[in-house]
C-alpha positions as CSV (number, residue, x, y, z in Angstrom):
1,X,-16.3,-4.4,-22.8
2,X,-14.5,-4.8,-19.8
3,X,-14.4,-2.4,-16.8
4,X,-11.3,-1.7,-14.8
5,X,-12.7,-1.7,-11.0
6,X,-12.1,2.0,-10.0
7,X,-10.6,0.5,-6.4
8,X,-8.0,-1.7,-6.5
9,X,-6.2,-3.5,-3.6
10,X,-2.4,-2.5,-2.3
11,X,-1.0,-5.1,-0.2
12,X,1.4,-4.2,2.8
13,X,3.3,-7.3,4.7
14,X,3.1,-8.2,8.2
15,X,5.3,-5.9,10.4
16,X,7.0,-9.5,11.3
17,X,6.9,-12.9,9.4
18,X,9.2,-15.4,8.0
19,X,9.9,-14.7,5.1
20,X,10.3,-18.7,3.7
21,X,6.9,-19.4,5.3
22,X,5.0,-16.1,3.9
23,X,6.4,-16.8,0.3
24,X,3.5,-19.9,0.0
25,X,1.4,-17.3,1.6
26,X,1.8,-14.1,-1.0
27,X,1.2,-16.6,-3.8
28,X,-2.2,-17.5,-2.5
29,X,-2.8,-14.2,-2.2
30,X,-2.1,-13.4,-5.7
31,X,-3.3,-16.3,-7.3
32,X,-6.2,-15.5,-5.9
33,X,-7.1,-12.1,-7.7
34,X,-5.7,-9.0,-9.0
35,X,-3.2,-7.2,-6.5
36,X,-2.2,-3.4,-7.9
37,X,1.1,-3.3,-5.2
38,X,2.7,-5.4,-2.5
39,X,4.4,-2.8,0.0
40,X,7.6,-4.4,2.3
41,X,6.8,-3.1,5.7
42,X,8.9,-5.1,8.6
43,X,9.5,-3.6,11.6
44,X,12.2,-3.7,14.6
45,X,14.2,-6.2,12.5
46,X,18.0,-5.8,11.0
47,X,18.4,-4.3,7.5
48,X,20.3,-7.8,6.6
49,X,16.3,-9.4,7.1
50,X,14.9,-6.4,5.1
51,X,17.3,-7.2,2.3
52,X,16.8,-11.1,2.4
53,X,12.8,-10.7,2.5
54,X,12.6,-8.3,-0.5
55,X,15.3,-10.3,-2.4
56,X,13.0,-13.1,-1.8
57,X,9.9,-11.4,-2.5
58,X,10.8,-9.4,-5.2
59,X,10.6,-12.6,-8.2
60,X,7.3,-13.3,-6.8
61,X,5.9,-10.2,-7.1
62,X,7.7,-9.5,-11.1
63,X,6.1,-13.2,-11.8
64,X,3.1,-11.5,-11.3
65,X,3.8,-8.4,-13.0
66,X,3.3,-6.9,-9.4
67,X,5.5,-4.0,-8.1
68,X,7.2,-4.0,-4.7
69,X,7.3,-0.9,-3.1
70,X,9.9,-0.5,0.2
71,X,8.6,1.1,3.4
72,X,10.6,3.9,4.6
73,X,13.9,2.9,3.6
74,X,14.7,4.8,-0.3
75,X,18.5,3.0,0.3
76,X,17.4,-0.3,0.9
77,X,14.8,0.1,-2.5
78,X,18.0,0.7,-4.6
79,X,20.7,-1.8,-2.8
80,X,17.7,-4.3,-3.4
81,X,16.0,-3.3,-6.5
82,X,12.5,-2.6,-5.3
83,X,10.0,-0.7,-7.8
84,X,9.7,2.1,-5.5
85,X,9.4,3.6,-1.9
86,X,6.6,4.9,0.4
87,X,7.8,7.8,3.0
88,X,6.1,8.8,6.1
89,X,6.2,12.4,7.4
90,X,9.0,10.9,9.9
91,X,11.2,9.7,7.3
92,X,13.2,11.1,4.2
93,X,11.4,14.2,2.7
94,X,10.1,13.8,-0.7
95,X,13.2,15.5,-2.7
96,X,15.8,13.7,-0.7
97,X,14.1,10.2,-1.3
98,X,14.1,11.3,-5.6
99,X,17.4,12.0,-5.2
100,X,18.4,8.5,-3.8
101,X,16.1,6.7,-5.7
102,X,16.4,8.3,-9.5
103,X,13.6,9.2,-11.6
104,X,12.2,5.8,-12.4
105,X,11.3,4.7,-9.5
106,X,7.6,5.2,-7.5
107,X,7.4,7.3,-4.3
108,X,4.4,7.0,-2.1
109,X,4.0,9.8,1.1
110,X,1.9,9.5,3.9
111,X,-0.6,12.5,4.4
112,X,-2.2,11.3,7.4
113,X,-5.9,13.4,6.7
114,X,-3.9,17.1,5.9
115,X,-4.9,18.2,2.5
116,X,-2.1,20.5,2.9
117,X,0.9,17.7,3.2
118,X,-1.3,16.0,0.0
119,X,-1.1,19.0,-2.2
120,X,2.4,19.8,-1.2
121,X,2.9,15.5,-2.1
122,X,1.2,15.6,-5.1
123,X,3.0,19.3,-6.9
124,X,6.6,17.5,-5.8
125,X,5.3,14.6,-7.9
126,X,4.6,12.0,-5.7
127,X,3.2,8.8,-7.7
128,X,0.4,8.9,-5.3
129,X,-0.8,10.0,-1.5
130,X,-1.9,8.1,1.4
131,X,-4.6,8.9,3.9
132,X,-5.0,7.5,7.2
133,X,-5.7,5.9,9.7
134,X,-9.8,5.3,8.5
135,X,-10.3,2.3,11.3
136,X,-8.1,1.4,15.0
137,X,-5.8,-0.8,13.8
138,X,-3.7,-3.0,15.4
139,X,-0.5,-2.5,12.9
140,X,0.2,1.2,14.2
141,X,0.2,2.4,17.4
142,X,0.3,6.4,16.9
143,X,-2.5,7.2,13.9
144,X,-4.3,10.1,12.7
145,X,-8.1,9.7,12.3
146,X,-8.8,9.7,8.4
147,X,-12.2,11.5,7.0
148,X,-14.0,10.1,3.9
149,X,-14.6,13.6,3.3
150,X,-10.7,13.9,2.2
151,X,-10.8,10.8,0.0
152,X,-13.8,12.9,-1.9
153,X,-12.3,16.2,-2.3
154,X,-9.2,14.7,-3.1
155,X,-10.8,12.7,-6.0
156,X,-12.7,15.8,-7.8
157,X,-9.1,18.1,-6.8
158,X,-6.9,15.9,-8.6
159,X,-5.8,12.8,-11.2
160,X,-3.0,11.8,-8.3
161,X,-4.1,8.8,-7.0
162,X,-5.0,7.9,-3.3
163,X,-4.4,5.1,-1.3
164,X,-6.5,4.8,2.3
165,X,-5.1,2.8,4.8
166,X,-5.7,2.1,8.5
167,X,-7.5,-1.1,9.6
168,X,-9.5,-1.6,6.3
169,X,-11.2,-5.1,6.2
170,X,-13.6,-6.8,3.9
171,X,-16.7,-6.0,5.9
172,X,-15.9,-2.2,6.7
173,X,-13.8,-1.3,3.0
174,X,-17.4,-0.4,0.8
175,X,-17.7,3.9,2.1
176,X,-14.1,4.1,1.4
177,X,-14.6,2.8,-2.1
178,X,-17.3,4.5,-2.6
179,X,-15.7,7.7,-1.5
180,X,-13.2,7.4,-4.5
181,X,-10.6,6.2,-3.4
182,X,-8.2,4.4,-5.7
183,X,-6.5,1.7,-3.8
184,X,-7.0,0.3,-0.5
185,X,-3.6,-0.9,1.4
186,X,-4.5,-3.5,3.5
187,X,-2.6,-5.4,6.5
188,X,-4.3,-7.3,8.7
189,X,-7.6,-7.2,6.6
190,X,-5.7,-10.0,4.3
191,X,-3.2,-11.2,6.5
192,X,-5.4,-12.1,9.8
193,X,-8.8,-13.0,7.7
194,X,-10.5,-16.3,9.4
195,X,-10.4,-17.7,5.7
196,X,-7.6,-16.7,4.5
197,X,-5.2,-14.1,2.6
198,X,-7.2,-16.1,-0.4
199,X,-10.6,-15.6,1.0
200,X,-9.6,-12.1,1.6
201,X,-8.2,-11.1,-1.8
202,X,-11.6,-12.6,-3.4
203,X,-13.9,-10.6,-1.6
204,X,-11.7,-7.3,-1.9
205,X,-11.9,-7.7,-5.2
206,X,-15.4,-8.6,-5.4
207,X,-16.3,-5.7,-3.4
208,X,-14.4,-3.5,-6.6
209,X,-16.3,-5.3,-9.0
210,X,-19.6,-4.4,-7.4
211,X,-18.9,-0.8,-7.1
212,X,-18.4,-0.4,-11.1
């Protein structure tokens, strides 16, 4: 019988790259081992770039039966026909974003470490909640400390799923999965790893298969 790991791995993008370049690069990365999610997350950049990198990405990820989930921007998900959205507590609120987007489509929200905002998430029918920020990370400037504590109580609370985020590599990634948490969204943890996004996706996923 085969076991589904109980962690699985939700890749974000650089918050800059060239898109031509990084397309060799993602299909290391998912060559390399099962991805649940790729998340579009450029920063400081033109919504003409946003468009032309998820019109770019977006075959990739289908190839691969992977969805592509936009960061912040629910208009730019439809005008480019990304799976989904994730929204911050800066950005769109939940019932706005569902309006723009339609029913079909997967909204993410960022909960920081308030079971409050999580709960409130989760009954407006978010597809899942992140928590965050669980390590410094270079990616984010302004972040909220994370507690494993939250990843448990969130896991015996509720089927909604939880994604933890914030600096999560290879060698610091086994309390979180552990805790129960259901994906990990990684950045630099794949992106920046001496061996490679490759490397990196292997012993994520290596790390999953140990905790079954």
């Amino acid at each position: 019988m085969n076991h589904k790991p109980n962690c699985q791995l939700y890749l974000i993008t650089p918050p800059n790259f060239d898109p031509k370049s990084f397309l060799d690069r993602v299909n290391a990365a998912f060559d390399a081992g099962p991805v649940a999610c790729m998340q579009l997350r450029l920063k400081n950049v033109e919504d003409e770039a946003i468009k032309m990198a998820a019109e770019m990405l977006l075959p990739i990820c289908h190839n691969y039966r992977i969805p592509l989930i936009m960061n912040d921007r629910p208009d730019l998900a439809v005008i480019t026909g990304c799976d989904g959205v994730h929204i911050g507590q800066d950005d769109a609120d939940y019932k706005t974003t569902r309006g723009m987007i339609g029913q079909d489509l997967i909204i993410g929200v960022t909960c920081k470490n308030s079971r409050h905002l999580a709960v409130e998430a989760a009954e407006n029918g978010a597809e899942y909640v992140a928590f965050g920020a669980f390590f410094p990370t270079n990616t984010k400037l302004e972040t909220t400390p994370a507690q494993l504590e939250t990843v448990r109580w969130w896991k015996e609370m509720t089927t909604v799923p939880s994604v933890a985020i914030g600096g999560i590599t290879t060698k610091n990634c086994q309390p979180l999965i552990s805790a129960g948490v259901d994906f990990l969204a990684v950045i630099g943890g794949i992106w920046d790893h001496p061996e490679g996004e490759a490397a990196a996706v292997k012993a994520f996923n290596k790390a999953f298969e140990n905790s079954i």
